[in-house]
C-alpha positions in Angstrom: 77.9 126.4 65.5 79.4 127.9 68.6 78.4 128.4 72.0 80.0 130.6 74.6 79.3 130.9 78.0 80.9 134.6 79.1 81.0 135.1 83.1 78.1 133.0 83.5 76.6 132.4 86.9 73.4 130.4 88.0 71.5 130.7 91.4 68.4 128.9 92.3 65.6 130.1 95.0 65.9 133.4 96.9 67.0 135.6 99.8 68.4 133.3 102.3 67.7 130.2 100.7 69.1 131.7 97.3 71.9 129.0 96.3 74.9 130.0 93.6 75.2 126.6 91.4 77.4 127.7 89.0 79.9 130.7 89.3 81.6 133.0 86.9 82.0 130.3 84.3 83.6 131.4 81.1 83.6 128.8 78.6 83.2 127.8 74.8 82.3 124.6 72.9 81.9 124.1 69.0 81.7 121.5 66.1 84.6 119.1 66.6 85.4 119.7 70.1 85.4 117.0 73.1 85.0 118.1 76.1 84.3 116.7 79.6 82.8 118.5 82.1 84.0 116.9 85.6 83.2 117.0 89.0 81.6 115.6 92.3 77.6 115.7 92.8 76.0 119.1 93.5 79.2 121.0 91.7 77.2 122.5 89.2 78.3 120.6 86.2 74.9 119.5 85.1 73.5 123.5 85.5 77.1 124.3 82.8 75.4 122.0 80.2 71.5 122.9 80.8 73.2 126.2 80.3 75.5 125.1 77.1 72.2 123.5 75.6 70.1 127.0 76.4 67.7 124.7 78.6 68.3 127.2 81.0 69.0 131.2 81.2 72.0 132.2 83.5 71.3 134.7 86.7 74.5 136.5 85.6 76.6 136.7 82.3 76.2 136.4 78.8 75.5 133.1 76.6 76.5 133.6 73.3 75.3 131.6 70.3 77.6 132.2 67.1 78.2 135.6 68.5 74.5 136.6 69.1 73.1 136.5 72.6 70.6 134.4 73.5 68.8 137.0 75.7 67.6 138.9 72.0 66.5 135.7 71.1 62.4 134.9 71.1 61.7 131.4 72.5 60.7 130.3 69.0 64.4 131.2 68.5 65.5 129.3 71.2 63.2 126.3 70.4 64.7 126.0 66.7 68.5 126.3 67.6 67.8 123.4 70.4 66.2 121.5 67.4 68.1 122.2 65.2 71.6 122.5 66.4 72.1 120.5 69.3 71.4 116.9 70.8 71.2 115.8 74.4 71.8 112.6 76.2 70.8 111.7 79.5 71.8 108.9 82.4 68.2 108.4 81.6 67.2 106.8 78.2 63.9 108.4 78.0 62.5 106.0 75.3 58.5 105.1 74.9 58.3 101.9 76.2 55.1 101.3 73.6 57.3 102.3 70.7 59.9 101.0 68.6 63.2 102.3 68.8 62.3 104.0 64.9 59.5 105.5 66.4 61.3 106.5 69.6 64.0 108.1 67.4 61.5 109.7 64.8 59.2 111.3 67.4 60.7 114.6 68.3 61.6 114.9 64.6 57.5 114.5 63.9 56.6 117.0 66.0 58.7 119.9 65.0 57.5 118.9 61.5 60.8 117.8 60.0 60.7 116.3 56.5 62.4 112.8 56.1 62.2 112.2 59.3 61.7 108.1 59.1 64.7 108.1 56.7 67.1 110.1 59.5 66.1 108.1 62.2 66.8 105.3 59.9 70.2 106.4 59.4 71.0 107.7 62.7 69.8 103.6 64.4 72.3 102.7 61.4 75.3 104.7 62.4 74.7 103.9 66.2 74.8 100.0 65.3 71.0 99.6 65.7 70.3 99.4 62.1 68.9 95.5 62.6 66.6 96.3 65.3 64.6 99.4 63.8 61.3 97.5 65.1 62.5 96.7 68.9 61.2 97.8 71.9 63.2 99.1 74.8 62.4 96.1 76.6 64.0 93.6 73.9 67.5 95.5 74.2 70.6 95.8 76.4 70.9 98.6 78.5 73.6 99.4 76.1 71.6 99.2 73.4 69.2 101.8 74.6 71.3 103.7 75.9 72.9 103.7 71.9 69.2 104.1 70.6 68.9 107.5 73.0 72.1 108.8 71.1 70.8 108.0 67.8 67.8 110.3 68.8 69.9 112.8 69.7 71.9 112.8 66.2 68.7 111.9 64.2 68.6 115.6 62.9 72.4 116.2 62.0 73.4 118.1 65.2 76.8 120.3 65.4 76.7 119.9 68.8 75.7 116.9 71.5 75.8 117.6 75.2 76.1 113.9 76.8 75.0 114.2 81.4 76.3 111.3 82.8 76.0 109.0 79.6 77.4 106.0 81.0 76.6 106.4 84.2 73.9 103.7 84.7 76.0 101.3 82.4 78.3 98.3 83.6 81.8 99.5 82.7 82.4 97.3 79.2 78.9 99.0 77.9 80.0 102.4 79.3 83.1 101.8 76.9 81.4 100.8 73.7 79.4 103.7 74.1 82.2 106.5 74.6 84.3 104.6 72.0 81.3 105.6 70.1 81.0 109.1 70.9 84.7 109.4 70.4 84.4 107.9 66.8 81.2 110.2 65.9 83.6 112.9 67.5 86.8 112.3 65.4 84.9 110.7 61.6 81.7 113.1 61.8 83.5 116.8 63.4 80.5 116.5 65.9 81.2 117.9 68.9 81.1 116.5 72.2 80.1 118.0 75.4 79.9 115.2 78.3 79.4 115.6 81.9 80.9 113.1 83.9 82.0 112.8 87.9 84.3 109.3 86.1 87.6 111.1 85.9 88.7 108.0 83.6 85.5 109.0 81.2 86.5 112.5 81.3 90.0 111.8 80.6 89.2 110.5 77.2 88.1 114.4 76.0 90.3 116.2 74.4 89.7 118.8 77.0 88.8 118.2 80.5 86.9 121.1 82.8 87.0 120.3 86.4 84.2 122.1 88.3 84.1 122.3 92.1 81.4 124.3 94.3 80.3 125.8 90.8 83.7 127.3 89.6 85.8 126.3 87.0 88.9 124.9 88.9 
């Protein structure tokens, strides 16, 4: 899968309070990439990858999706390409603190109805080194460790694509390591591609391409 963002601008509220967080961004990301989106708070790097993962329509320009726009698409559409194509991962874990980290992981796959899904959360706890603690709850792990279990949720369905905001952001720097290095690996042994937003211009550096973003332009 690829996406492309052609000439793409974002503004929030109107008139005089109307604010341009992203500006004329042409861009493209697809299976196998790595790429790190950098910049300081407020730059518009988050609105680029809300935009990448078509959580969000652009004000101006076209998103393109394997060549079709999104704008033709219905938000069923839109609902099973996010499903189905792409994985996020937040600063925030976002994990059920009343389920295990299977469950966690095999929720969003239970309610879009997807067959097998206790065997891919399974293997996706497996692949991100959670495979011993399928019956854990957030509180029994690292922050690590959940941060690792939010990733396997994200690659529980076989994404081409996983946009990562701030991944390591709330981790101490050794945890923040393990968990690129792992990203990296998934990156380079799996083709997935990788999409991470960072303001750490030593996390960004590790992409194989870096996109600095300033005042909501491409720099």
């Amino acid at each position: 899968m690829k996406i492309d963002l052609v000439n793409v601008s974002k503004a929030y509220g109107q008139g005089d309070a109307q604010f341009w967080a992203l500006k004329g961004a042409t861009v493209s990301a697809t299976e196998g990439d790595f790429i790190s989106i950098v910049g300081p708070s407020g730059s518009g790097k988050s609105t680029m990858l809300h935009i990448f993962g078509c959580l969000d329509k652009p004000t101006e320009g076209e998103v393109r999706v394997d060549d079709q726009l999104i704008s033709t698409f219905s938000d069923r559409q839109m609902s099973r390409i996010r499903r189905d194509h792409i994985g996020f991962v937040f600063q925030q874990y976002f994990l059920n603190a009343s389920m295990t980290t299977l469950q966690n992981v095999l929720l969003p796959m239970q309610l879009a109805g997807v067959s097998d899904g206790k065997k891919k959360a399974a293997a996706a706890l497996e692949i991100v080194g959670l495979g011993s603690k399928l019956r854990s709850y957030p509180s029994q792990l690292s922050g690590g460790e959940q941060q690792r279990c939010a990733i396997a949720r994200a690659l529980a369905n076989s994404p081409s694509i996983v946009l990562a905001d701030e991944p390591t952001g709330s981790l101490d720097t050794k945890t923040g390591k393990n968990v690129l290095d792992m990203l990296m690996t998934l990156n380079s042994e799996k083709n997935l591609g990788v999409v991470i937003v960072t303001h750490d211009e030593a996390v960004a550096a590790k992409a194989k391409n870096m996109i600095h973003v300033l005042d909501g332009r491409i720099s």
